[in-house]
TORMIVEX-988513 format. One line per field, with one value per residue (C-alpha): residue number from 1; x, y, z; residue in three letters. Coordinates in nm, 2 decimals. Example, Ala and Ser with C-alpha at 12.3 -4.5 7.8 and 13.67 -1.06 7.14 Angstrom:
panu (1_2) $
px (1.23_1.37) $
py (-0.45_-0.11) $
pz (0.78_0.71) $
zaza (Ala_Ser) $
END
This chain:
panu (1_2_3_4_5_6_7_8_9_10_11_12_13_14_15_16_17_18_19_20_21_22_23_24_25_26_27_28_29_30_31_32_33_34_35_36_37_38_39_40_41_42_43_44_45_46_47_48_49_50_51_52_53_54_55_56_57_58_59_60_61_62_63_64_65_66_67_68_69_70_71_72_73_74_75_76_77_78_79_80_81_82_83_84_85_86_87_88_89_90_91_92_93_94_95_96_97_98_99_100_101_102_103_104_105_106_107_108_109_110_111_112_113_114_115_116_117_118_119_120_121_122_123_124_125_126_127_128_129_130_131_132_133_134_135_136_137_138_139_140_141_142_143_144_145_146_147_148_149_150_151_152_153_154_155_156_157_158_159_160_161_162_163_164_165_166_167_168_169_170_171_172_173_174_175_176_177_178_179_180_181_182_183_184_185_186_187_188_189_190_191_192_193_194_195_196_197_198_199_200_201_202_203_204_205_206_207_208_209_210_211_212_213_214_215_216_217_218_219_220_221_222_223_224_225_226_227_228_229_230_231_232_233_234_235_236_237_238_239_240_241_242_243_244_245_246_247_248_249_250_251_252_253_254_255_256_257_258_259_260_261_262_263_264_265_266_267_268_269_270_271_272_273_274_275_276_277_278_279_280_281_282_283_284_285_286_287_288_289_290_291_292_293_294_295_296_297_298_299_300_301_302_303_304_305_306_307_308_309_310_311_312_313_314_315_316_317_318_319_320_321_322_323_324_325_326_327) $
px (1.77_1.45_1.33_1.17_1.00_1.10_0.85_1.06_1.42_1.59_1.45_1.55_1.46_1.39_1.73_1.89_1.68_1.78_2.14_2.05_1.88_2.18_2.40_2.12_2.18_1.81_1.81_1.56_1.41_1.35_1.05_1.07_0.97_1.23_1.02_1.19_1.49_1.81_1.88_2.26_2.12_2.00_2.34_2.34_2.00_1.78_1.58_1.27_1.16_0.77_0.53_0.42_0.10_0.05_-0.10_0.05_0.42_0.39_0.19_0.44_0.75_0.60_0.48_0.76_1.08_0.91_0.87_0.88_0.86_0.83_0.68_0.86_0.67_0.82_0.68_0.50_0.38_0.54_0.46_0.24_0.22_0.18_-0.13_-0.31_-0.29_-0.39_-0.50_-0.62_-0.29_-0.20_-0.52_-0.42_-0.06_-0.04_-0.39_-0.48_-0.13_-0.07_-0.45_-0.34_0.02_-0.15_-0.42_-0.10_0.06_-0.20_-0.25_0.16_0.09_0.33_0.36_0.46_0.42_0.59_0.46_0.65_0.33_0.40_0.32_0.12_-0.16_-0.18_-0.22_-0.25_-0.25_-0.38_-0.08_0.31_0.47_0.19_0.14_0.02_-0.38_-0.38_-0.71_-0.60_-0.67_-0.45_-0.46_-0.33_-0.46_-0.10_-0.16_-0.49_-0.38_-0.16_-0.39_-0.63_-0.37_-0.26_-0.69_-0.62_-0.37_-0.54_-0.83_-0.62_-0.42_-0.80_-0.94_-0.63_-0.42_-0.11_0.18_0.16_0.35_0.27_0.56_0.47_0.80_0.85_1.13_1.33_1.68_2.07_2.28_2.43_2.76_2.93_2.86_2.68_2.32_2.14_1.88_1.80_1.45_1.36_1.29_1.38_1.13_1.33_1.46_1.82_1.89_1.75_1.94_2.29_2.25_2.16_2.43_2.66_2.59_2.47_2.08_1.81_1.83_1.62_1.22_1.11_0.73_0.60_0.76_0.43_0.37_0.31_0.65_0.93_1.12_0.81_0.94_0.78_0.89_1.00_1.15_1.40_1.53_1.81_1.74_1.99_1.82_1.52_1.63_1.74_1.39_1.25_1.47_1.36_1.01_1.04_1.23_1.00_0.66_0.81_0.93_0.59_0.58_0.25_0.20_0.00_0.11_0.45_0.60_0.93_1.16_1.30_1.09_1.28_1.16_1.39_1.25_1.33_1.55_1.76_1.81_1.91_2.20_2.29_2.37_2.54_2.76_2.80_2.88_3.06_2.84_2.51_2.20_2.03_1.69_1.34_1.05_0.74_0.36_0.28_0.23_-0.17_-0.12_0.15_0.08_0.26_0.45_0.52_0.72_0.68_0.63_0.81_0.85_0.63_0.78_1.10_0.89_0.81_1.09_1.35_1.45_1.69_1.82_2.18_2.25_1.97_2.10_2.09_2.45_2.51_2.20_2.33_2.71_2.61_2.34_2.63_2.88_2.64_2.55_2.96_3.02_2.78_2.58_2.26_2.21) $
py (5.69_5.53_5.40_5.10_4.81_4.47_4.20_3.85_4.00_3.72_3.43_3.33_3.56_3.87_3.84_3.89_4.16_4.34_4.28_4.48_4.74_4.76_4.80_5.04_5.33_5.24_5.23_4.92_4.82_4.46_4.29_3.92_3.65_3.38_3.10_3.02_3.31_3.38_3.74_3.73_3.67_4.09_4.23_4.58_4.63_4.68_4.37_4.40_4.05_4.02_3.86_4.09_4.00_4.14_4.51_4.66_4.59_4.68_5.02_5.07_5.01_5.23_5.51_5.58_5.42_5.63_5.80_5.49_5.53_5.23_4.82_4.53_4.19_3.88_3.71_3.44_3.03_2.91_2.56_2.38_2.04_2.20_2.45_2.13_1.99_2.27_2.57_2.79_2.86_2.96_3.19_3.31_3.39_3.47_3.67_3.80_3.91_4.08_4.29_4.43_4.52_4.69_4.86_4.99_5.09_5.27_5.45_5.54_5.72_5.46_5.54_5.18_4.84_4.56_4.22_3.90_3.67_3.31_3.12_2.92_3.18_3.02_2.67_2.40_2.72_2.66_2.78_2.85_3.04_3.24_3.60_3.80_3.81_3.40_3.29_3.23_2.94_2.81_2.46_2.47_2.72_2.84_2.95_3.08_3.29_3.47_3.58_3.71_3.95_4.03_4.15_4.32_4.54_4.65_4.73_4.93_5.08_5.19_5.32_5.49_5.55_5.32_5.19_4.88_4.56_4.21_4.02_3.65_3.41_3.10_2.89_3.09_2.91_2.99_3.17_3.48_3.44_3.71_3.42_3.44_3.39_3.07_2.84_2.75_2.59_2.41_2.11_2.14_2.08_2.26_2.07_2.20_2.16_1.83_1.73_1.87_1.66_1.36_1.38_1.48_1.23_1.46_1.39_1.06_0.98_1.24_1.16_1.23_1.30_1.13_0.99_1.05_1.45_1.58_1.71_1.61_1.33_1.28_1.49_1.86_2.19_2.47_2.81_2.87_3.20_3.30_3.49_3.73_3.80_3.83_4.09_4.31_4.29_4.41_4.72_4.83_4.76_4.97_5.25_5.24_5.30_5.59_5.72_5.69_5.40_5.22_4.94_4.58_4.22_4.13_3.81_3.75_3.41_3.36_3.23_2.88_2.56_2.31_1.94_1.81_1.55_1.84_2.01_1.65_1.60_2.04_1.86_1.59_1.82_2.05_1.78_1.53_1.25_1.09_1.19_0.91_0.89_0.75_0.77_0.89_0.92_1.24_1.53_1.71_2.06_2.01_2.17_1.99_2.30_2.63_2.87_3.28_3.54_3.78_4.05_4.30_4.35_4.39_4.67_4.85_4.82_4.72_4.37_4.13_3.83_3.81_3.48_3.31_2.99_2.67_2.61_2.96_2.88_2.55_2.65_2.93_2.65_2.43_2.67_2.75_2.37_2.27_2.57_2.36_2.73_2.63_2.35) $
pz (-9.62_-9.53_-9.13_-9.16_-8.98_-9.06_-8.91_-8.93_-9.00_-8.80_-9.03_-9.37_-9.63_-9.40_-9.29_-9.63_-9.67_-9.40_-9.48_-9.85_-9.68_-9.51_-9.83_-9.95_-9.66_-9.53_-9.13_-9.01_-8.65_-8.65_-8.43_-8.46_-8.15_-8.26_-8.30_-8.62_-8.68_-8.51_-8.33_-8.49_-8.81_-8.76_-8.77_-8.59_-8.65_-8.35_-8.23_-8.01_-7.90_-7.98_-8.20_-8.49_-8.38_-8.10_-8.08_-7.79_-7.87_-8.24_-8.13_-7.92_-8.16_-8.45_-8.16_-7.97_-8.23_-8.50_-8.75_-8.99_-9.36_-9.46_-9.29_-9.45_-9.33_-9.30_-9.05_-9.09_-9.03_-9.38_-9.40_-9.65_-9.44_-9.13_-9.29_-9.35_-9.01_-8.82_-9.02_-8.78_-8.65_-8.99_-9.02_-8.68_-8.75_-9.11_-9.18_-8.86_-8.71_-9.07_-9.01_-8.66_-8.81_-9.09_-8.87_-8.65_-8.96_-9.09_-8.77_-8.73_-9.11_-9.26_-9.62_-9.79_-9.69_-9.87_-9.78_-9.88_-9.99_-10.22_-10.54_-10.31_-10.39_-10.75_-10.67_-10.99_-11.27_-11.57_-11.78_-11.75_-11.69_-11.44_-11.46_-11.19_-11.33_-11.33_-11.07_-10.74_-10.62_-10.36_-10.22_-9.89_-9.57_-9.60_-9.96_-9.89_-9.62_-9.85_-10.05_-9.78_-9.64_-10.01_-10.04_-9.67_-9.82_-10.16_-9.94_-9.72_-10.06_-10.21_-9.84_-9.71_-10.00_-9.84_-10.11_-10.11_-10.28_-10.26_-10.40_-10.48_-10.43_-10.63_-10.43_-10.25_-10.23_-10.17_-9.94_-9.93_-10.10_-9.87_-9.59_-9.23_-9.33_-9.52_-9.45_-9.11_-9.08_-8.77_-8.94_-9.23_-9.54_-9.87_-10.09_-10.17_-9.81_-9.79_-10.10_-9.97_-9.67_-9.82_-10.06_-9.82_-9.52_-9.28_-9.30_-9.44_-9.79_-9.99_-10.03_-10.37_-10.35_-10.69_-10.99_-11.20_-11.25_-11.58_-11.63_-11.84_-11.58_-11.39_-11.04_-11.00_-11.14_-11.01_-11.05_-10.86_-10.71_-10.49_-10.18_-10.23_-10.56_-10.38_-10.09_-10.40_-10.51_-10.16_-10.16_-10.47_-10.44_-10.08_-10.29_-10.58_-10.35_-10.18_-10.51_-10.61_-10.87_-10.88_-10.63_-10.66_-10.63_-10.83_-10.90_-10.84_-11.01_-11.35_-11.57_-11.59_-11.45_-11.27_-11.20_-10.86_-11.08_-11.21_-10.87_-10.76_-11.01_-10.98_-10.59_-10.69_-10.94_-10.64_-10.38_-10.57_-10.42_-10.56_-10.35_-10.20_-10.32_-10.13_-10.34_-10.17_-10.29_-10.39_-10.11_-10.06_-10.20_-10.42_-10.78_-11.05_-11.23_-11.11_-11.29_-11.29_-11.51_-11.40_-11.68_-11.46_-11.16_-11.43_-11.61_-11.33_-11.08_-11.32_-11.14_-11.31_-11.10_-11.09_-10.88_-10.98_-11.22_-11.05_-11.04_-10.79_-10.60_-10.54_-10.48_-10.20_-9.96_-10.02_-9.91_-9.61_-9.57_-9.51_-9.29_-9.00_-8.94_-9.02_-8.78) $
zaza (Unk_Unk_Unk_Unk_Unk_Unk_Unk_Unk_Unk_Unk_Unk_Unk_Unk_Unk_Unk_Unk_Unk_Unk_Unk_Unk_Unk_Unk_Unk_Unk_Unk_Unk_Unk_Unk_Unk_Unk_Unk_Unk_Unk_Unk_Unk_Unk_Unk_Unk_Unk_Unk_Unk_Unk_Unk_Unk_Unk_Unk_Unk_Unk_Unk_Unk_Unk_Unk_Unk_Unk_Unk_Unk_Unk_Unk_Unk_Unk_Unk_Unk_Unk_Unk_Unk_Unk_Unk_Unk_Unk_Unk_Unk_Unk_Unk_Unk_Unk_Unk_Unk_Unk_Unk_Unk_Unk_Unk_Unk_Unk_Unk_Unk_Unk_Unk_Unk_Unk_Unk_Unk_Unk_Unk_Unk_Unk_Unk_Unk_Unk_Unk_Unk_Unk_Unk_Unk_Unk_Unk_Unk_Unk_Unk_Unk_Unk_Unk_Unk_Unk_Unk_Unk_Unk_Unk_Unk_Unk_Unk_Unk_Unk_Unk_Unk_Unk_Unk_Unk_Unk_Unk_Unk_Unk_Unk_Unk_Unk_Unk_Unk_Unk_Unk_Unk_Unk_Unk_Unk_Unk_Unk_Unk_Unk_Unk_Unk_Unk_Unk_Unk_Unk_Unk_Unk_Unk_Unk_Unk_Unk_Unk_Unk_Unk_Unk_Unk_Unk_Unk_Unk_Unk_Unk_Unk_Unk_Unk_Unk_Unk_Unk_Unk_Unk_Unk_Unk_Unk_Unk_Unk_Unk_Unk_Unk_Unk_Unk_Unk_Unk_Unk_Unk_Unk_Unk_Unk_Unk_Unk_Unk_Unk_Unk_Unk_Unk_Unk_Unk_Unk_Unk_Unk_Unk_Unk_Unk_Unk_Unk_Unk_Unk_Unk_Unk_Unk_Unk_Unk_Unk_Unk_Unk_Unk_Unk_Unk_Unk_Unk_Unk_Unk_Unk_Unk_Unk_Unk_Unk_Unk_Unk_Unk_Unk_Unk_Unk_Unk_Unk_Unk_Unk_Unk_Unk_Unk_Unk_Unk_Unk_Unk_Unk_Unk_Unk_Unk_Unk_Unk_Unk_Unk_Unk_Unk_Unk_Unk_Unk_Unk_Unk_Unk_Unk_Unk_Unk_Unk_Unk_Unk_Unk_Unk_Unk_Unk_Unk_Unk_Unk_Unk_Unk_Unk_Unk_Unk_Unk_Unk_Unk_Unk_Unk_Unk_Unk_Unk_Unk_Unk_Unk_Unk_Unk_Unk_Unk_Unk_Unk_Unk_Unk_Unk_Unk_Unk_Unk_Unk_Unk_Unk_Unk_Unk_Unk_Unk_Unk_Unk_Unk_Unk_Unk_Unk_Unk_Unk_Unk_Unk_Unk_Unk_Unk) $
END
């Protein structure tokens, strides 16, 4: 069994990774402020209120709630739109909350740190699928501040000798099937949501952001993974560091690529009711494709998504969608 610190346990996918840490026998102190997660959504873990920013309260959870083996971080501004507008909050919450967490860290002797970074970093790549030594070259601040913690903690890997994994989401999507945790953004800006509501009556018809992309109906393309799938991946990744595998960034998703068309008719399948469609001009810092390679993270962790076809994803947010929780 493994303490650990889990910055953002309360919100979407640090939640179901504290429920698999859970399963796992691992013992986990959460520290999240509740801008955008829910304190039930932590189970019997312990919650401290703060910002995993701020120096004092996380010096004072890793001194005096520690030992801690292991820093899980979550926390985080996620929003591409909203980096645009006003990217110095981003810079200030993503990149340099996550440099006095790792300083803390560091200074606790925590021995791994697994940090949930995005495809974002990739921006328009130059081939699918992407593997993990494609240029990064992000588009939006919230991309770009990804990959400035993800150089923070190599640094600190090569000064200090900390474990460290970066693991690069493609869409994180779903519910967990066992019920009581989903998506609950604040507004919300993913599709499946969106689509579920629209199809179901319970939000605006669904804006679809281009017709025109280089893909084979014209809508983006995505790979799609399920954030149950994706909490598994955290627990081993934790596991594997302290085990001693070797560290770096990792991509996690499937491989396979699902237009915003195809999710649209996986909802209607799902819901029984076509999703009303708005067509919109294309969004800034929107890449046309993105779909993983994934095979190392596979090799070296031995990861293999189990929910991750559409038709589950979609099932489990719809699930979550008509049990009214996430609103």
């Amino acid at each position: 069994m493994a303490r650990l610190l889990v910055t953002g346990g309360a919100g979407y996918v640090g939640s179901h990774a504290l429920r698999a840490l859970a399963r796992a026998g691992h013992e986990a102190v959460v520290i999240d402020d509740l801008r955008a997660g829910r304190a039930a959504f932590v189970g019997e873990a312990e919650l401290i209120r703060a910002d995993a920013g701020d120096p004092a309260a996380v010096a004072d959870v890793l001194g005096r709630r520690g030992p801690f083996d292991g820093v899980l971080h979550f926390a985080a501004s996620i929003e591409v739109a909203a980096s645009l507008a006003d990217p110095l909050a981003f810079y200030r919450n993503n990149v340099s909350a996550s440099a006095t967490l790792l300083a803390a860290s560091l200074a606790a002797g925590v021995r791994a740190f697994v940090f949930s970074s995005s495809a974002a970093v990739y921006g328009s790549p130059a081939r699918t699928p992407i593997a993990e030594d494609a240029p990064l070259a992000p588009l939006s601040p919230y991309g770009a501040s990804k990959g400035m913690v993800e150089r923070m903690l190599a640094d600190a890997a090569a000064a200090h000798g900390l474990r460290v994994a970066a693991l690069r989401y493609f869409n994180a999507a779903g519910a967990d099937p066992d019920g009581g945790l989903g998506e609950c953004h604040e507004p919300e800006t993913h599709l499946i949501p969106l689509a579920l509501r629209a199809a179901s009556g319970g939000g605006p018809a669904l804006r679809l952001f281009g017709s025109d992309w280089p893909t084979r109906d014209g809508s983006c393309e995505r790979d799609f993974v399920h954030v149950s799938d994706l909490a598994d991946a955290h627990v081993l990744a934790l596991e594997g560091l302290l085990a001693g595998r070797p560290g770096g960034a990792f991509n996690l998703g499937t491989g396979a690529g699902h237009t915003v068309r195809e999710v649209i008719a996986a909802v209607e399948r799902a819901v029984g009711r076509p999703v009303p469609v708005e067509p919109a001009p294309r969004r800034p810092g929107d890449p046309a494709v993105l779909v993983a390679d994934a095979s190392r993270f596979r090799r070296a962790y031995g990861f293999a998504p189990r929910r991750s076809d559409l038709a589950t994803i979609v099932a489990t947010a719809w699930e979550w969608e008509r049990s009214g929780a996430g609103r």
